[in-house]
N, C-alpha and C positions, 0 to 999 in steps of 0.2 A: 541694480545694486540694492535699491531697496526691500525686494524681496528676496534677496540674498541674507540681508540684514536683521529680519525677521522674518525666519522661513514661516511661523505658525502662525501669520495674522489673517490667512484667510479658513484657517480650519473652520471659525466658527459655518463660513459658508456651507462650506464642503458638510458640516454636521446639519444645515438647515436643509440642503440635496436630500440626505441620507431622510433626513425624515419625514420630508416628501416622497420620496422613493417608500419607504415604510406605508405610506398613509396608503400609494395606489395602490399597494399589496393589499391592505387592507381592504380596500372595492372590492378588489379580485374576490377575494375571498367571503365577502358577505354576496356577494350574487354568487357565488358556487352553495352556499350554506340558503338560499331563497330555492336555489332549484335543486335539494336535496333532500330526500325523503328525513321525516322528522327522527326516524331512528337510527338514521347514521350521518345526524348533525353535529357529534359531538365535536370527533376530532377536530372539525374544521373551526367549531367555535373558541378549541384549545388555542390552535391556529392563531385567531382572530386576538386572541388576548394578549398572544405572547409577541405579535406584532403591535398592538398597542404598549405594553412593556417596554419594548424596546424603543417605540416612538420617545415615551415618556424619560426613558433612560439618555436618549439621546438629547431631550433637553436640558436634564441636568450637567449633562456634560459641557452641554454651550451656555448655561449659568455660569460653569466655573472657567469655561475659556474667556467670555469677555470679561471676565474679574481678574483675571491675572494675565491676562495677555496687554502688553505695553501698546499695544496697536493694534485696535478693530478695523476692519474697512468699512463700515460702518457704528454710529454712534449704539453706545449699549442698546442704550433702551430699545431701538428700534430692531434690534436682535432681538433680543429675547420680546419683545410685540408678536413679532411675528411665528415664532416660535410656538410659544404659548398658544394662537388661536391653530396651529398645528396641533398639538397636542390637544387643546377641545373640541375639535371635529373629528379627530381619530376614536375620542372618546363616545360621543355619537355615534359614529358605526359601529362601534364596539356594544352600545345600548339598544339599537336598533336589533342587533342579529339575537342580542340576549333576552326581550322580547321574544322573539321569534321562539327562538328554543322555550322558552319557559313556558311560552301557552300553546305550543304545539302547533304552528298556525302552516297551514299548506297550501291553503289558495290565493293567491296574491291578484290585483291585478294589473294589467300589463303598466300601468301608472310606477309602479314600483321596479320594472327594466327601465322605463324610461327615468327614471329620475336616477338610477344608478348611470345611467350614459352618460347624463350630463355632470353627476360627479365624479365620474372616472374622467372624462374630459379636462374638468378642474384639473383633478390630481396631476394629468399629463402636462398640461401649461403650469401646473404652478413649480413642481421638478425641472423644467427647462429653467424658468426663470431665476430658481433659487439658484441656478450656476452661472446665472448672469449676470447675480448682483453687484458684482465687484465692478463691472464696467459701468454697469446702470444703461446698457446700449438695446436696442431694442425691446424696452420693457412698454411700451404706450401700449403694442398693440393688447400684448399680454393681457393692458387693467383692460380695456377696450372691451376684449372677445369674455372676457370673466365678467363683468359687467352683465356683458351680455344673457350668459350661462343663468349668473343669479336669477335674473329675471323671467328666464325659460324653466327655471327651477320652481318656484314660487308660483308659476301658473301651472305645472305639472299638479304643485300641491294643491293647490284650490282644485285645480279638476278630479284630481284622486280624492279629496275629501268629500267632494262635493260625492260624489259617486259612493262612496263607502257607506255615505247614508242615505242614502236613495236605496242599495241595494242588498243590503247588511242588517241583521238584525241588531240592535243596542249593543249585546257583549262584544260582539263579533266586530261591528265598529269600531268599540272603543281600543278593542286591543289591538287591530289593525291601525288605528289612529296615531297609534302610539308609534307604531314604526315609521309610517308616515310623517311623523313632528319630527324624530330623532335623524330620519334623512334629509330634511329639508335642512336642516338646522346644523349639519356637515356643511351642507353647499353654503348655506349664509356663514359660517367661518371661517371657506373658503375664499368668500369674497371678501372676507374681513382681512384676508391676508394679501389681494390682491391689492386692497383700499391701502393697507400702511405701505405697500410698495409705492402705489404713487403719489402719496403724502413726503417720499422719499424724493422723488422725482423731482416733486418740486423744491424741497428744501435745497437738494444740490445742486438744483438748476443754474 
């Protein structure tokens, strides 16, 4: 009955899904734009913008659904929390690929597949989860294995940095370095989003 009664108090979810689903488009798309010859990266980086766009788009929308919606299934704030660090990780791969394009860079090393795995993997768990929320049912394992990820992420990055300057001349570093920060720093907003899940967790426990 009660979801009869308020057919639209789960949109905001369903728009959290949506921008999750946006974000792993976004993966997709900056590892097709790393193994793409530098002069036919544009379109893909057009790509890459207008699914950030629409990331972005999409959190304004769930701004103004838990503002006038009579019934969240969760408390605002923690909507739009989680949201928000949606939307600045998307913004990170969105900086990472635009790097990429602006100094022309073509050799990557293999540190930079691996670190897109492990944030594609995110993207994948954090899409299930966000259509979970409303039960709050199976989310442990969820922070658990993200948890996990972060920290396979963060030793990726040390090992690729560590390497970049060992075998990289100074420019050639720093502008690869660059890409490097701005992936790592997707995956720690990812786990930022897995943390206020179960900050959730427990509040409703």
């Amino acid at each position: 009955m009660k979801l009869r009664l308020f057919p639209q108090e789960n949109k905001a979810l369903e728009l959290l899904t949506q921008m999750a689903v946006e974000f792993h488009g976004g993966v997709s798309t900056l590892s097709e734009i790393l193994g793409t010859p530098a002069d036919a990266r544009g379109p893909l980086m057009e790509d890459l913008h207008e699914a950030e766009g629409k990331l972005s788009n999409l959190h304004f929308a769930l701004m103004t659904q838990v503002r006038t919606s009579f019934i969240n299934p969760l408390p605002r704030e923690d909507l739009f929390q989680i949201s928000r660090y949606l939307v600045e990780g998307a913004e990170k791969l969105d900086g990472a690929a635009e790097v990429v394009l602006l100094n022309g860079i073509t050799r990557f090393s293999d540190r930079a597949s691996e670190q897109l795995e492990v944030i594609n993997r995110q993207t994948e768990l954090t899409r299930d989860a966000m259509a979970r929320l409303e039960s709050l049912e199976d989310l442990d394992e969820y922070c658990i294995e993200m948890l996990q990820l972060a920290k396979r992420a963060e030793r990726t990055h040390r090992i690729w940095t560590s390497e970049l300057m060992h075998e990289y001349k100074p420019a050639v570093y720093l502008r690869q370095l660059e890409v490097a920060e701005h992936m790592v720093d997707a995956a720690k907003d990812l786990r930022r989003v897995a943390n206020h899940v179960g900050q959730i967790l427990v509040k409703e426990s």
